[in-house]
N, C-alpha and C positions, 0 to 999 in steps of 0.2 A: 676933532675929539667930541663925543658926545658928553650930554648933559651926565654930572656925577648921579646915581641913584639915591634917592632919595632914604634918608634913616625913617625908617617906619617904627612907632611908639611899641614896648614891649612890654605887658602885654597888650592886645590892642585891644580897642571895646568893640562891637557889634559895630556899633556907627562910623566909628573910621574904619572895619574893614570895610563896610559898605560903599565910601566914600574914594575906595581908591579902582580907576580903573583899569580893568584886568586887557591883556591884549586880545583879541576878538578869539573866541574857541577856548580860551584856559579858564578849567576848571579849577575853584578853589575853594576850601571850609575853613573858617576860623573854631580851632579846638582849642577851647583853653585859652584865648590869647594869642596863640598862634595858627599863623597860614598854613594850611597845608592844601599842596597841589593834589590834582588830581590826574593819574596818566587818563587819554582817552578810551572811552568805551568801545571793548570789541563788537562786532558785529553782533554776537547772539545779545549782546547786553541791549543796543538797540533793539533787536525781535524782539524780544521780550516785552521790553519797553511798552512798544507797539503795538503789541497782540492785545495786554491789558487794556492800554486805552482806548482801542478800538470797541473791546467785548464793553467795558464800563460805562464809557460816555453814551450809546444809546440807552442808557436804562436807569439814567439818574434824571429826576427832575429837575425842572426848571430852575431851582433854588440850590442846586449844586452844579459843581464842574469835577472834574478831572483836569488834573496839570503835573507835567513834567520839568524837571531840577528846577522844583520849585522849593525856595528858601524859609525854615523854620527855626524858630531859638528854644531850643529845649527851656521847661519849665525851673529845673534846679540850676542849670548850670548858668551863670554869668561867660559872659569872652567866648559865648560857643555859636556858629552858627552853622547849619549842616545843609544839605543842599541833597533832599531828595528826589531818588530816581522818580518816584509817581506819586500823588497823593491826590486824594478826593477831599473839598470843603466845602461847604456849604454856608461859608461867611459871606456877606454880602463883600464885590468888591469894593475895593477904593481908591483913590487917585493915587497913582505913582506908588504904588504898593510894590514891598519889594520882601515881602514875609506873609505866612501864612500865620494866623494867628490860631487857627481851630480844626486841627483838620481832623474828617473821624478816619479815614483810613490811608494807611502810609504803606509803602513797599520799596523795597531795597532790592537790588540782583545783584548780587555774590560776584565775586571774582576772588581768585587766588591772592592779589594783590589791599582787596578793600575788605574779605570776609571778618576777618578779625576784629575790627573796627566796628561792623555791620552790628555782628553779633557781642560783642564785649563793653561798647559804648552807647551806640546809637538805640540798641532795642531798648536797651534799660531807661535810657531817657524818653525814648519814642512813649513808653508805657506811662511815663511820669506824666505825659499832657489829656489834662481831664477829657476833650473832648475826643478824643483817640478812642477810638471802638476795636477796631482792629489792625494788625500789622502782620505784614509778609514777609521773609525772605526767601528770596526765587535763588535759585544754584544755576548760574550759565554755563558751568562743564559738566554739571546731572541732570538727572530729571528726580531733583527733590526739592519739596517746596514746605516748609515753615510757618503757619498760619497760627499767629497770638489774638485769642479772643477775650476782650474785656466781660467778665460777668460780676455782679455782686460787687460792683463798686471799682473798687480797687484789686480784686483778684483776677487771675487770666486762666484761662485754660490754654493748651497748646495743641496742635495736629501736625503730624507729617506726613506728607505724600510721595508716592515715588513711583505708583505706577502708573502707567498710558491709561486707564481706567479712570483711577482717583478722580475725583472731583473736587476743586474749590470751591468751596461756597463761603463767598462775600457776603455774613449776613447784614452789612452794614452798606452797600450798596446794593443787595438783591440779585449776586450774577452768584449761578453756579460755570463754572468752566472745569473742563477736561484737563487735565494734565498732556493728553495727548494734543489736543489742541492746543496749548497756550504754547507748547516746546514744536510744534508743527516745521518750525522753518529753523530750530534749532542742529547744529551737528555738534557731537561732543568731542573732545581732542580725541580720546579712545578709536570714536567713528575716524575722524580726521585720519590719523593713523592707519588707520585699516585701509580704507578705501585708497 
């Protein structure tokens, strides 16, 4: 018989989610207190992923990085920690860091299963972190993309893209990208379907 599971504290803080470990591969964010799983990332969610990092990381200086499901605590909420697809910071790092405390640019990729979440919780707080310049949401079954720009402090502008033309322009890391390019290795169920 195996060891009984362990009662985990309800709600839990940042620090004992932190503190508990997960089985090698499972994703998971603490909202509120509570754990919530993550199913794994489809394929186009990796592309994606990927494309960005690639096109970013040569064109950030020395005093920044680019990183992936790397871990933030939004600024209002307590018991939350969210674990984003891509973000850019420029904080010096630190020993056994396991959060990003400043990041200026954050991006998420949609799914069917996470959009809701993406857009209803995460941008709202994503916006709340003063160093945050700008924020993405990338769509892995379209080709539309989401671009929140901080100006005037605390106001934002927004953009959406959606054709092979379009251009992203990062003006918080200095990349303009194609939309044709960033979805290059993408298929969409619709394609899937057809073909």
């Amino acid at each position: 018989m195996g060891d009984p599971q362990r009662k985990l504290p309800d709600p839990l803080t940042v620090d004992e989610f932190l503190a508990i470990t997960w089985p090698e591969g499972a994703r998971h964010e603490l909202h509120g207190g509570h754990v919530v799983s993550m199913a794994p990332p489809m394929r186009a969610h990796h592309s994606l992923v990927t494309k960005l990092s690639h096109a970013i990381g040569p064109v950030l200086n020395d005093c920044c990085e680019v990183l992936t499901d790397a871990g933030i605590v939004p600024t209002l909420r307590r018991h939350t920690y969210y674990q984003v697809d891509l973000l850019v910071t420029c904080e010096p790092p630190e020993p056994r860091q396991r959060m990003i405390h400043a990041p200026v640019l954050l991006v998420e990729v949609l799914s069917p299963s996470t959009q809701a979440i993406d857009r209803n919780r995460k941008l709202p707080d994503y916006r709340q972190i003063a160093s945050v310049q700008e924020v993405v949401l990338v769509d892995s079954e379209a080709m539309h993309v989401e671009l929140y720009r901080r100006f005037d402090g605390t106001r934002w502008l927004s953009e959406i893209l959606r054709e092979p033309a379009d251009i992203l322009n990062l003006d918080s890391v200095g990349l303009d990208l194609s939309l044709a390019d960033l979805y290059s290795r993408v298929v969409f169920p619709a394609e899937e379907a057809a073909g």
